[in-house]
SETIKE-525894 format. One line per field, with one value per residue (C-alpha): residue in one letter; x, y, z. Coordinates in steps of 0.05 Angstrom, whole numbers, padded with zeros to 5 digits. Layout:
N
semar (A, ...)
u (X, ...)
v (Y, ...)
w (Z, ...)
REM end
This chain:
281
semar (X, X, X, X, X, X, X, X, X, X, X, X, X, X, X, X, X, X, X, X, X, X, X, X, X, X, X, X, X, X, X, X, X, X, X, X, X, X, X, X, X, X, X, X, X, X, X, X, X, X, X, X, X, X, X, X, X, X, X, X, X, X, X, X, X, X, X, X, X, X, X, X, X, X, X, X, X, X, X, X, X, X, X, X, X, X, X, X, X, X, X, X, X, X, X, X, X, X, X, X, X, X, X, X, X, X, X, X, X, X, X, X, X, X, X, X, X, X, X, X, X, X, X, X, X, X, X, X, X, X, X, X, X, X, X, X, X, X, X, X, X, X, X, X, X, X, X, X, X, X, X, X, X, X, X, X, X, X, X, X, X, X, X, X, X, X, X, X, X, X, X, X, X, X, X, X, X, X, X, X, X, X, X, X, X, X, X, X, X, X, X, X, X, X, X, X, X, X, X, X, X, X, X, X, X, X, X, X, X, X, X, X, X, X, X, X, X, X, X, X, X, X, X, X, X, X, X, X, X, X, X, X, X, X, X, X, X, X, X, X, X, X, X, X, X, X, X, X, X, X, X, X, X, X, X, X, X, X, X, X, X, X, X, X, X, X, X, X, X, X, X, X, X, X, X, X, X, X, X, X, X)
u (00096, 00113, 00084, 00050, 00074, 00082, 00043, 00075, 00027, 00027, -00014, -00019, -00056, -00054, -00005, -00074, -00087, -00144, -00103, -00044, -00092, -00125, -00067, -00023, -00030, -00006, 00049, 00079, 00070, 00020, -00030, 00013, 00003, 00033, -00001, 00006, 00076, 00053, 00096, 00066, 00068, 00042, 00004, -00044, -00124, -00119, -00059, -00081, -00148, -00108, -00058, -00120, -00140, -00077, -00092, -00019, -00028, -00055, -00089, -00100, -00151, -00195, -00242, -00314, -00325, -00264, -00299, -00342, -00274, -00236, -00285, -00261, -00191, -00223, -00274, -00288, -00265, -00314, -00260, -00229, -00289, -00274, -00347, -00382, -00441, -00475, -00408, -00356, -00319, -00334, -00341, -00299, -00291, -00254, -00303, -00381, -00431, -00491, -00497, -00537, -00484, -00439, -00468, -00420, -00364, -00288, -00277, -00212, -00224, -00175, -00191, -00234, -00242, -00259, -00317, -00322, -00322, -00381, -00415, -00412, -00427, -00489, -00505, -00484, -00474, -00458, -00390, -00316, -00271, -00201, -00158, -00112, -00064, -00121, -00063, -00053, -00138, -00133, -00060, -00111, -00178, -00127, -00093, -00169, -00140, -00204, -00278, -00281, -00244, -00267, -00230, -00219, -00181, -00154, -00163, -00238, -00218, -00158, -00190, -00227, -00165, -00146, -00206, -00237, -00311, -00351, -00401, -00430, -00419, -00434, -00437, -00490, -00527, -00525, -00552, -00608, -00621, -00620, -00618, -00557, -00470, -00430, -00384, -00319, -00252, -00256, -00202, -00204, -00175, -00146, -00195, -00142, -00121, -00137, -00200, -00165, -00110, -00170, -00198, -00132, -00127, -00199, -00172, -00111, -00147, -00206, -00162, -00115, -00173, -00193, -00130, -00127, -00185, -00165, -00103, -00128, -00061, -00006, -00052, -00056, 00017, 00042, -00012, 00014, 00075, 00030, -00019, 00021, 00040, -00026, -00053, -00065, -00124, -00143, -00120, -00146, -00226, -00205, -00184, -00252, -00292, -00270, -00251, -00312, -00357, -00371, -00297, -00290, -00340, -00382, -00446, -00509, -00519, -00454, -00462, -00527, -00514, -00450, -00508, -00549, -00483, -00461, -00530, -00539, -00472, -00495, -00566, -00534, -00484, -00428, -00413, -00404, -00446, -00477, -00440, -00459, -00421, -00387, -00348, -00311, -00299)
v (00100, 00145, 00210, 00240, 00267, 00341, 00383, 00459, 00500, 00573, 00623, 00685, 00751, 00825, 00866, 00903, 00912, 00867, 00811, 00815, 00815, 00753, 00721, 00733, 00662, 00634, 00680, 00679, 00598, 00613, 00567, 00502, 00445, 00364, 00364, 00440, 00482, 00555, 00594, 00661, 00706, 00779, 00817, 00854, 00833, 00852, 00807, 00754, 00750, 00749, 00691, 00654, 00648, 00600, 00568, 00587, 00583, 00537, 00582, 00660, 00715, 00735, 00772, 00746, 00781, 00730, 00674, 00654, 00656, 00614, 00567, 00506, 00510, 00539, 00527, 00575, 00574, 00590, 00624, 00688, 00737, 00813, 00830, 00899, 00909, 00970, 01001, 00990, 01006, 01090, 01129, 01201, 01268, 01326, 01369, 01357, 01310, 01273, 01196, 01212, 01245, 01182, 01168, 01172, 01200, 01175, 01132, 01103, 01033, 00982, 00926, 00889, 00829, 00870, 00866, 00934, 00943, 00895, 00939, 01002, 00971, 00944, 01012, 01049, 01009, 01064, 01096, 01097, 01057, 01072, 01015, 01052, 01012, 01018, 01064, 01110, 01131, 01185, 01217, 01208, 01241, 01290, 01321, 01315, 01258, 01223, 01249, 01200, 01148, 01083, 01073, 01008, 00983, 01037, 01093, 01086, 01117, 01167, 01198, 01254, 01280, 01296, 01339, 01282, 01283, 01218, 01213, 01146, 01086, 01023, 00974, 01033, 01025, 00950, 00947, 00993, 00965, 00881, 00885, 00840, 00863, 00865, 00812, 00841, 00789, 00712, 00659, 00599, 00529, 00500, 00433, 00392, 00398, 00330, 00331, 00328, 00382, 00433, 00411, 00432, 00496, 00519, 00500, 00542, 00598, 00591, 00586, 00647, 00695, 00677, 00675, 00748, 00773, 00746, 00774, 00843, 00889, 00848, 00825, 00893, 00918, 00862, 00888, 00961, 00944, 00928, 00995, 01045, 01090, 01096, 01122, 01068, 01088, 01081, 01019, 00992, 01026, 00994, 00923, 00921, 00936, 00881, 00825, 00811, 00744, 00739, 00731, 00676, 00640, 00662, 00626, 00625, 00695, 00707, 00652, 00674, 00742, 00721, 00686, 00741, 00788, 00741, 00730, 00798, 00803, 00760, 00775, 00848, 00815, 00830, 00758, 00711, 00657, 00632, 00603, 00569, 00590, 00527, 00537, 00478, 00480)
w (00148, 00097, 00078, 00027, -00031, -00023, -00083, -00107, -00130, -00153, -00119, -00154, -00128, -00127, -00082, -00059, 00014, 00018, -00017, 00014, 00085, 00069, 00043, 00105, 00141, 00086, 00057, 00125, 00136, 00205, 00168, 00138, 00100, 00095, 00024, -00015, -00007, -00033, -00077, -00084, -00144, -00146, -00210, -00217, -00231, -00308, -00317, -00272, -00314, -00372, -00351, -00317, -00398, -00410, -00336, -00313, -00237, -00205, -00153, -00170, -00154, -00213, -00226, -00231, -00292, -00321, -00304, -00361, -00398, -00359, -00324, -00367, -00328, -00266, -00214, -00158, -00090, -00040, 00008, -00022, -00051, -00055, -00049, -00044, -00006, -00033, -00042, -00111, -00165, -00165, -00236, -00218, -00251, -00251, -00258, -00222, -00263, -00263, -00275, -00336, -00363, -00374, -00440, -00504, -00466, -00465, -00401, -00361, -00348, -00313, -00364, -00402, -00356, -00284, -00256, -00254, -00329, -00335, -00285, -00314, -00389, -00357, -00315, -00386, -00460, -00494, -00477, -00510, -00467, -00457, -00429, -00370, -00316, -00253, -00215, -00275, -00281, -00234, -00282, -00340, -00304, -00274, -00345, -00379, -00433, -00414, -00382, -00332, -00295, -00268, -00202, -00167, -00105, -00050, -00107, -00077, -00017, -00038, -00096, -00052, -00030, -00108, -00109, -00161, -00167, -00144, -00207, -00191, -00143, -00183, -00118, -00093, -00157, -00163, -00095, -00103, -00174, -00155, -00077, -00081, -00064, -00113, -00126, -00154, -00146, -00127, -00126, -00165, -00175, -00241, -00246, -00269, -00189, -00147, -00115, -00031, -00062, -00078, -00010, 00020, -00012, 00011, 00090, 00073, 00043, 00092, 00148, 00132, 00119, 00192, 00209, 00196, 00219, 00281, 00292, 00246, 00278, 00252, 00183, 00173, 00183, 00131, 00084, 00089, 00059, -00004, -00003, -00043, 00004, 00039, 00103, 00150, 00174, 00100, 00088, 00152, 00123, 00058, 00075, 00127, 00063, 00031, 00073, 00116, 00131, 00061, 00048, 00098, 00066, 00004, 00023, -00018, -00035, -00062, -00126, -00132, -00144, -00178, -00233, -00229, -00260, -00305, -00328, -00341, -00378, -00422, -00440, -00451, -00504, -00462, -00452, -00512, -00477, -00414, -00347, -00290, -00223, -00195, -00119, -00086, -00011)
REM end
């Protein structure tokens, strides 16, 4: 009996903590395959939106924001969702200020395609955005070259320590405006995949995320090497913020509030035109 032809693929994701978590079964062959052998490629989100446009990988994170751009290559996986539950991308300052205060000024923003950028254009139209490399923000907050910064992955947690001013929360907001998390980062298939090779992915990914959460100490200690430098106590907060049951598996309320965003995004003109969320498992 023979066996079955063995597919490559390309995974690509970011080096962040929570990625590099819920990617450890895989990256380090404790969940395997007879169908998919993994190569995995590192970038970050902003890029990886940006090659997800041409479809180059035939696996990569995303953000959700991406999708209505790239959902004619890509379909959701259901595994894999960076998702914040009343807790997200944070707005700081160097100096004190009020939410109402974001209005018409000059903002640091990791990209047009995050998540986090829709967010804040929906909390706030009317700002001038200046496109900064997500680990650069705090340099540009810092020497006043901007008024605010829009901070996403560990900077969440590290940012106090510069003496940076939290000015809004926009997972906080979201929740207390729609009652629903946040969804910030997915992963997603390229379509032109066979239907049992996209099954086989979701296992792996499915599979790897538990695989981590089960064995959290050495997960975490692969992850480190990923976390620029930060405390591990940090990382550990940071990668249990965003790799919970929702990441195992994104359920109902995830695609719904997934809609509910990209919905919004649209009606607000943010989004050239309407998508529906589609997840394979």
């Amino acid at each position: 009996m023979t066996s079955p032809a063995v597919t490559e693929i390309v995974c690509a994701h970011s080096p962040d903590s929570d990625d590099a978590f819920m990617f450890y079964g895989m990256a380090t062959k404790k969940v395997r395959s007879r169908l998919v052998n993994v190569r995995h490629v590192l970038d970050d989100i902003q890029t990886l939106n940006r090659k997800a446009l041409q479809g180059e990988f035939e696996l990569t994170a995303i953000s959700y924001h991406a999708y209505p751009y790239v959902a004619d290559k890509y379909v959701l996986m259901a595994s894999g969702s960076s998702v914040g539950d009343g807790y997200g991308p944070m707005l700081v300052s160097r100096h004190p200020a009020a939410p109402e205060e974001v209005k018409g000024k000059r903002i640091a923003v990791p990209g047009a395609m995050t998540t986090a950028y829709l967010a804040l254009r929906l909390f706030e139209p009317d700002f001038e955005a200046v496109m900064t490399p997500f680990d650069r923000i705090l340099d540009a907050v810092a020497d006043e070259s901007v008024d605010l910064g829009l901070i996403i992955h560990e900077g969440q947690l590290t940012c106090g320590k510069g003496g940076f001013h939290n000015v809004l929360d926009l997972g906080r907001w979201w929740k207390k405006e729609h009652d629903l998390p946040l969804p910030l980062g997915a992963n997603a298939l390229r379509r032109d995949l066979a239907p049992e090779i996209q099954s086989e992915c979701c296992r792996m990914m499915r599979e790897s995320i538990q695989f981590a959460l089960n064995n959290p100490e050495e997960a975490l200690n692969y992850a480190l090497q990923f976390a620029r430098d930060m405390d591990p106590a940090l990382a550990e907060k940071f990668v249990g913020m965003y790799v919970n049951h929702y990441t195992v598996d994104c359920g109902e309320l995830i695609p719904r509030a997934a809609q509910h965003l990209l919905d919004l995004g649209h009606q607000a003109g943010l989004i050239p035109h309407r998508v529906q969320v589609e997840f394979v498992r």
